[in-house]
C-alpha positions as CSV (number, residue, x, y, z in Angstrom):
1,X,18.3,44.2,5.0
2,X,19.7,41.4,7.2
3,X,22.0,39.1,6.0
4,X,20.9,36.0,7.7
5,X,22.3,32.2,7.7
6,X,19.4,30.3,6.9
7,X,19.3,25.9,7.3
8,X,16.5,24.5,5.6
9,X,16.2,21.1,5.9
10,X,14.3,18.3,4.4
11,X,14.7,14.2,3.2
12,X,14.4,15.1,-0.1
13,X,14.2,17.5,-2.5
14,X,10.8,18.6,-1.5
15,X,12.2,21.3,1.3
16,X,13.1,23.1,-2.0
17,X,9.9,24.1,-2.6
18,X,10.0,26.0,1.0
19,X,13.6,27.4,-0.2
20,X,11.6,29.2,-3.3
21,X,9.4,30.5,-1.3
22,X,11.9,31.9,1.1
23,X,14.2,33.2,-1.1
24,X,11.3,35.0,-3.2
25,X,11.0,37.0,-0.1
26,X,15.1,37.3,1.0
27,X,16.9,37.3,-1.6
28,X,19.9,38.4,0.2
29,X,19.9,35.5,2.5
30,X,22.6,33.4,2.9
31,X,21.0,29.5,2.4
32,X,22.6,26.0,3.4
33,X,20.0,23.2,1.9
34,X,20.5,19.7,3.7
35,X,18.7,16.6,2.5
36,X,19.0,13.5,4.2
37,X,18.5,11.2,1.6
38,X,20.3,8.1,3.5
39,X,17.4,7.9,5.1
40,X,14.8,8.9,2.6
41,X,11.7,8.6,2.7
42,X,11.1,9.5,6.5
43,X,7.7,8.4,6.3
44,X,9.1,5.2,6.8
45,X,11.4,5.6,10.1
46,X,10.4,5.2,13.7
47,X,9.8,7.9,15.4
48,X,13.3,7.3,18.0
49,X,15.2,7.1,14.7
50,X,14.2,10.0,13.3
51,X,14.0,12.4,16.0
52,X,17.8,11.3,16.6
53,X,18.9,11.8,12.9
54,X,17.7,14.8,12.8
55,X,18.6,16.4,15.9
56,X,22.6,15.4,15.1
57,X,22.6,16.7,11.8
58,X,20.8,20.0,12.5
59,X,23.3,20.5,15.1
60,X,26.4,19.6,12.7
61,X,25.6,21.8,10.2
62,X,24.5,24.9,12.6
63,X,28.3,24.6,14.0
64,X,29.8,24.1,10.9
65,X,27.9,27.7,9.1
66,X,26.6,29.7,12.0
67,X,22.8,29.0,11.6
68,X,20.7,32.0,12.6
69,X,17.1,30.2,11.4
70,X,16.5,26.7,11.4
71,X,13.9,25.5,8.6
72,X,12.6,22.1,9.1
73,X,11.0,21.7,5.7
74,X,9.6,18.3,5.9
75,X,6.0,18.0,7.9
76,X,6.6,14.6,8.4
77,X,9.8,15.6,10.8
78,X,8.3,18.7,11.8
79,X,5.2,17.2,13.5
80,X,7.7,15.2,15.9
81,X,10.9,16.5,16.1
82,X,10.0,20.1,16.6
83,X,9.9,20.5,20.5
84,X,13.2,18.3,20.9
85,X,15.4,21.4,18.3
86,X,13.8,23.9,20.5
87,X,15.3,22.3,23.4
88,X,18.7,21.9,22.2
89,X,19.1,24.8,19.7
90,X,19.6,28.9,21.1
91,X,17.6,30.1,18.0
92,X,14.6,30.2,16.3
93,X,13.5,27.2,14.8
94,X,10.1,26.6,11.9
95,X,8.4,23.9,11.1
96,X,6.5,23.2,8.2
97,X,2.8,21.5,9.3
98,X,-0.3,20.4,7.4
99,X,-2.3,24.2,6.3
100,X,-5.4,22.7,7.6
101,X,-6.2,26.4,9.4
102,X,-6.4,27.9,6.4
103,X,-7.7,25.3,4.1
104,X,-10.7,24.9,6.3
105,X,-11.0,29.1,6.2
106,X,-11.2,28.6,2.7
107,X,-13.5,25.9,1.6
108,X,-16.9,27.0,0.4
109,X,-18.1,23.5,0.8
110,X,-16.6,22.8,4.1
111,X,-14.7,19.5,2.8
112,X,-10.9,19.4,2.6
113,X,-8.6,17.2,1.5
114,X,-5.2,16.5,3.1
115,X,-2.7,14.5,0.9
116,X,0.9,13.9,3.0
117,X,2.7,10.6,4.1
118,X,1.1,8.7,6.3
119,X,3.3,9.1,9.0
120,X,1.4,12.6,9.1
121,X,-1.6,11.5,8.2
122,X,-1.3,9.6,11.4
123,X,0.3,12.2,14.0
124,X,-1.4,13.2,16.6
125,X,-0.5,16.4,15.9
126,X,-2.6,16.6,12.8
127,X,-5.3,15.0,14.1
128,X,-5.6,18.0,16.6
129,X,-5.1,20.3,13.8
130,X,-8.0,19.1,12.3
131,X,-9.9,18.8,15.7
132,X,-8.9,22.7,16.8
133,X,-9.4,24.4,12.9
134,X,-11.3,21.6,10.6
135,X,-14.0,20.5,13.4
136,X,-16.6,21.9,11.2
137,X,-15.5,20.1,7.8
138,X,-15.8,16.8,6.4
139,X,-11.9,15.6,5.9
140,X,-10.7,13.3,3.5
141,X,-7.0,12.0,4.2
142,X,-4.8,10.1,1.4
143,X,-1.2,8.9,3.4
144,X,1.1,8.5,0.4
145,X,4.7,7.9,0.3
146,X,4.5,6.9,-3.9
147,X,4.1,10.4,-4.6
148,X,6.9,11.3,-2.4
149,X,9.1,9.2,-5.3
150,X,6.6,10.5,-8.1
151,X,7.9,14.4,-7.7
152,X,11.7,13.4,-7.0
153,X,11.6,11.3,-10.4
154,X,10.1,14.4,-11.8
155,X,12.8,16.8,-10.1
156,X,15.3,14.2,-12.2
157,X,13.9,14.9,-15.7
158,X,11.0,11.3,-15.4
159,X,7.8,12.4,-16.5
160,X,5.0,12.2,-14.3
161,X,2.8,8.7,-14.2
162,X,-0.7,10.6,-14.9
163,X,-2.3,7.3,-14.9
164,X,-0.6,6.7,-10.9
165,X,-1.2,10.5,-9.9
166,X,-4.8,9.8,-10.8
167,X,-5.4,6.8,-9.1
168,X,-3.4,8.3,-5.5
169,X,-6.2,11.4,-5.7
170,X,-9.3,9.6,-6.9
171,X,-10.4,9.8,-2.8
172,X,-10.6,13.7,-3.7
173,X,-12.4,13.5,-6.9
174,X,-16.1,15.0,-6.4
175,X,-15.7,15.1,-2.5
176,X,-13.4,18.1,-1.9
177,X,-13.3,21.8,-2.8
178,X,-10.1,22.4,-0.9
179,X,-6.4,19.9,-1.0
180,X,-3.3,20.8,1.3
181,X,-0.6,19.4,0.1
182,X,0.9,18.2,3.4
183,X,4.2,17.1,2.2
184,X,6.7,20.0,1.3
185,X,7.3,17.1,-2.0
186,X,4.2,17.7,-3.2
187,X,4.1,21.3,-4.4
188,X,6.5,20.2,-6.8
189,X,3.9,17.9,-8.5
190,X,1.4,20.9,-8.4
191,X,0.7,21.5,-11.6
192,X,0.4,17.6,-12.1
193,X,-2.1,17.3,-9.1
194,X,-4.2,20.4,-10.1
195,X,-4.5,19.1,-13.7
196,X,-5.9,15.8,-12.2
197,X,-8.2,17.4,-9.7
198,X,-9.5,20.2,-12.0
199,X,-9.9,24.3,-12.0
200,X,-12.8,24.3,-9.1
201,X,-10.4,22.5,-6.3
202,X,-8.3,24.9,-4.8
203,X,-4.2,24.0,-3.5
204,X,-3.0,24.9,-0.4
205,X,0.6,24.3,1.0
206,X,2.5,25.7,3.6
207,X,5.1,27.3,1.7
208,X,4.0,31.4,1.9
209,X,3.3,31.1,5.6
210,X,6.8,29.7,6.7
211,X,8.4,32.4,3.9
212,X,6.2,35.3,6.8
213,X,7.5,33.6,9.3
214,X,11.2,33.3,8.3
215,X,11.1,37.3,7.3
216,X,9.7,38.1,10.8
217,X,12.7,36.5,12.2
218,X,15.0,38.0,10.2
219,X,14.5,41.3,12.3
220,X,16.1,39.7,15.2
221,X,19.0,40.0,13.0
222,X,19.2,43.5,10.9
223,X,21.6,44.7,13.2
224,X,23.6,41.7,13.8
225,X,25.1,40.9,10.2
226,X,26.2,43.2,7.2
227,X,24.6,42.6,4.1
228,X,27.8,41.5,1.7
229,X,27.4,41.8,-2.2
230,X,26.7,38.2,-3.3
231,X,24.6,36.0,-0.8
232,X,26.3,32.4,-0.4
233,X,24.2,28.5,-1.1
234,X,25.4,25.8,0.2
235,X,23.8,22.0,-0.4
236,X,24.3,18.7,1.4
237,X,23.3,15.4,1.0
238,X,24.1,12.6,3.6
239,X,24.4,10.0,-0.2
240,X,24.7,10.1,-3.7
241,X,21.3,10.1,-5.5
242,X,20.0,8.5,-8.0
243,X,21.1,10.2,-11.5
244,X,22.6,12.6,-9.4
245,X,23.7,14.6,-12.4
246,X,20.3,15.5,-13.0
247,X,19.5,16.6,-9.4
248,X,22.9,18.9,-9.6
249,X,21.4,20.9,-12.7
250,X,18.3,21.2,-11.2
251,X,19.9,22.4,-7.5
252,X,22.2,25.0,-9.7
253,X,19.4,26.2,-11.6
254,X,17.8,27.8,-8.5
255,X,21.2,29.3,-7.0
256,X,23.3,26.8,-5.5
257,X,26.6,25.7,-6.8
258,X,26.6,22.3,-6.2
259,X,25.7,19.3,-4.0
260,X,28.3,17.9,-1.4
261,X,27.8,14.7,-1.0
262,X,28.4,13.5,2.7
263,X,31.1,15.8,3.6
264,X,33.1,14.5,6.8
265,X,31.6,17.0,9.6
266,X,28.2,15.4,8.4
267,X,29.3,11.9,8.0
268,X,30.8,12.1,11.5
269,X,27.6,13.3,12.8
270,X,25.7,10.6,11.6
271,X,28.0,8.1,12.8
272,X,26.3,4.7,14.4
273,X,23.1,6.2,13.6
């Protein structure tokens, strides 16, 4: 099997729900996590700010480890800064968008949710998701950014607001039989969400289909790389985090070492930005 250098990328800590999902698949890989939690939540940036944030630390941090696959793990990024990577960088490059394909496959009842910020909620780009796959269902959209906080309290040891999960999904209660959770964030409340909404509503994310897509491209590569005895994790964050003690169990509990906080070739990247 390939050894691969795989970026995935996020705002948060939500893109590590995509690096599960990855790794459950390549084990082997090499992975570099980067979270640009400066800027955090992204559902909050203009669009010219965040493609440009992106686009200069993407390119940092493929010099600096020798990218082969770029993961953008953050729909909110991915539905507008996706053909501007493609542009600039010589390899393949994911993004993670709303499932609505697949939700809208699935419901029996032809009604699906989608819950993501509502900087997606307001692409264009999901809006023709839903008008190429979803024309035949009803769709209820909730743009939150509070449960964007909500599941990176919980990634810090908070307990989850049942009371304020509730209140975010009532929209859902009794209308859907089918939620994507459009924010790579949100699988990490899953449990939480799927206790609100109940056994007969079905949960849908993106993060098995980028995990088929990543091992695809990882053919490109079989002959390209040895396969070395102990596959390397690297983590960056462009600031220090809140409880960021907390956050560093939790990153070493899934295979990385530690978190760097805004190491210079990513500092200098992000200069003036």
């Amino acid at each position: 099997m390939a050894q691969p250098n795989i970026l995935i990328f996020d705002s948060g800590v939500g893109g590590l729900s995509i690096y599960q999902s990855v790794r459950e698949q390549l084990p082997d890989a090499n992975y570099t996590y980067l979270f640009d939690n400066e800027a955090f939540p992204y559902g909050e940036l203009d669009d010219t700010r965040l493609v440009t944030r992106v686009t200069a630390q993407i390119q940092a941090v493929c010099a600096h480890h020798d990218i082969d696959i770029v993961v953008i793990a953050c729909n909110t990024a991915s539905t507008l800064v996706l053909p501007t990577l493609r542009q600039q960088l010589a390899l393949p490059v994911v993004g993670v968008v709303p499932a609505i394909k697949p939700a809208a496959a699935m419901s029996q009842q032809k009604a699906i949710g989608l819950l993501a910020t509502p900087a997606t909620v307001a692409r264009p780009y999901t809006e023709q998701l839903v008008a190429d796959f979803a024309k035949d269902c009803q769709v209820v959209s909730v743009g939150t950014t509070a449960l964007v906080h909500m599941a990176e309290r919980k990634l810090r040891g908070e307990a989850v607001n049942q009371q304020d999960l509730a209140a975010i999904l009532r929209p859902f209660k009794g209308t859907v039989d089918t939620l994507v959770l459009g924010c790579t964030h949100f699988p990490l409340l899953r449990d939480d969400i799927q206790s609100v909404m109940g056994d007969s509503v079905r949960l849908i994310d993106s993060g098995d289909a980028i995990a088929r897509r990543v091992v695809s491209l990882v053919s490109l590569y079989s002959e390209a790389r040895t396969t070395v005895a102990t596959s390397k994790h690297y983590a960056y964050a462009t600031a220090t985090p809140i409880k960021a003690y907390a956050l560093a169990g939790f990153i070493r509990s899934i295979g990385f070492t530690d978190v760097s906080y805004s190491p210079a070739f990513l500092a200098h990247s992000l200069h003036g930005l």
